[in-house]
VOPAGU-2260 file (C-alpha; in pm, 1 decimal, decimal comma):
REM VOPAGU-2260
SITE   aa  ch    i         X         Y         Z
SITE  UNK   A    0       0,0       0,0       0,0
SITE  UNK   A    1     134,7     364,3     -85,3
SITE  UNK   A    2     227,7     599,3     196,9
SITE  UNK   A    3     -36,0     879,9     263,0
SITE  UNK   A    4     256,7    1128,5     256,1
SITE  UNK   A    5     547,2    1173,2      55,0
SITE  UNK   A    6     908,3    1306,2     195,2
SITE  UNK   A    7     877,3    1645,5     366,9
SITE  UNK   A    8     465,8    1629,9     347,7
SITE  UNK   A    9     247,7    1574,6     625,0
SITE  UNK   A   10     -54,9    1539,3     664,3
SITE  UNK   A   11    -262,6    1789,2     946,3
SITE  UNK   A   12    -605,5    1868,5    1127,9
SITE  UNK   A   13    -713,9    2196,7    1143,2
SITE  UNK   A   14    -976,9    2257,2    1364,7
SITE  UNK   A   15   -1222,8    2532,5    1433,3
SITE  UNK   A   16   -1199,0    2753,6    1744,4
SITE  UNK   A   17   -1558,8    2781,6    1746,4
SITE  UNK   A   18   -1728,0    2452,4    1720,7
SITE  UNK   A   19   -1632,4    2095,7    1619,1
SITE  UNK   A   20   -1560,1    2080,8    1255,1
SITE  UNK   A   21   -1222,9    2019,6    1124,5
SITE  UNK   A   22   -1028,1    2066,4     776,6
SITE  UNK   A   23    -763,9    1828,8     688,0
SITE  UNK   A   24    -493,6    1929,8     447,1
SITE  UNK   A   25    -115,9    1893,4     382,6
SITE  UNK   A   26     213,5    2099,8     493,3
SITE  UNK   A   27     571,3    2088,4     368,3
SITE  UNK   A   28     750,1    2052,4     730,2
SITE  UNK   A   29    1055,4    2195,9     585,1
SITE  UNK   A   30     910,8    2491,2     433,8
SITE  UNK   A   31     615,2    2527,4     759,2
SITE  UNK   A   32     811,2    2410,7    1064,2
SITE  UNK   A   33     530,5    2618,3    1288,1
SITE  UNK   A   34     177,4    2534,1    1327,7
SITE  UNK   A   35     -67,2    2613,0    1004,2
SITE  UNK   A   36    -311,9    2898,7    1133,6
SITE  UNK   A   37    -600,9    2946,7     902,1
SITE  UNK   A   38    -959,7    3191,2     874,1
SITE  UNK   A   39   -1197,2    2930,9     696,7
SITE  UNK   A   40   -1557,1    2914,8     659,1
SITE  UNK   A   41   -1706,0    2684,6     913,0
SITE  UNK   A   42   -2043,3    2548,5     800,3
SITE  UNK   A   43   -2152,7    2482,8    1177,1
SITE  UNK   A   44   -2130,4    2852,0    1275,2
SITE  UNK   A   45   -2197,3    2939,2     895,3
SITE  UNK   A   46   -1904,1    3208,0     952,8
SITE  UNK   A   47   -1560,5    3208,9     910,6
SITE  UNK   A   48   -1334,8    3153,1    1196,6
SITE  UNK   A   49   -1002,7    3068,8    1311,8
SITE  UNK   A   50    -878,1    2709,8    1224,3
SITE  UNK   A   51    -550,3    2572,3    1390,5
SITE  UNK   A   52    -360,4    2291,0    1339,2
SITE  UNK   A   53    -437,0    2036,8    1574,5
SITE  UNK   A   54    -210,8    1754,2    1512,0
SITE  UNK   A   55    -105,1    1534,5    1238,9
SITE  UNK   A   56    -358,2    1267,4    1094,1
């Protein structure tokens, strides 16, 4: 089975200050060494809001 990530890529959780949804996506830790911060739209709130990385997935 192929790996999920590839070299320097990893992949993360961001998830909403407000509420319980999260966003998954990738980072280059070489390029990103600090956590991802983010304003997305969060469909629970129906506003956007701060999203965080949370950890890696």
């Amino acid at each position: 089975m192929a790996s999920k990530t590839k070299g320097n890529l990893q992949r993360v959780r961001l998830k909403s200050t407000e509420s319980p949804h999260c966003y998954y996506t990738v980072k280059n830790k070489r390029n990103l060494p600090n956590k991802l911060e983010f304003k997305k739209y969060d469909p629970v709130v129906r506003r956007h809001v701060l999203y965080r990385e949370s950890g890696k997935v």
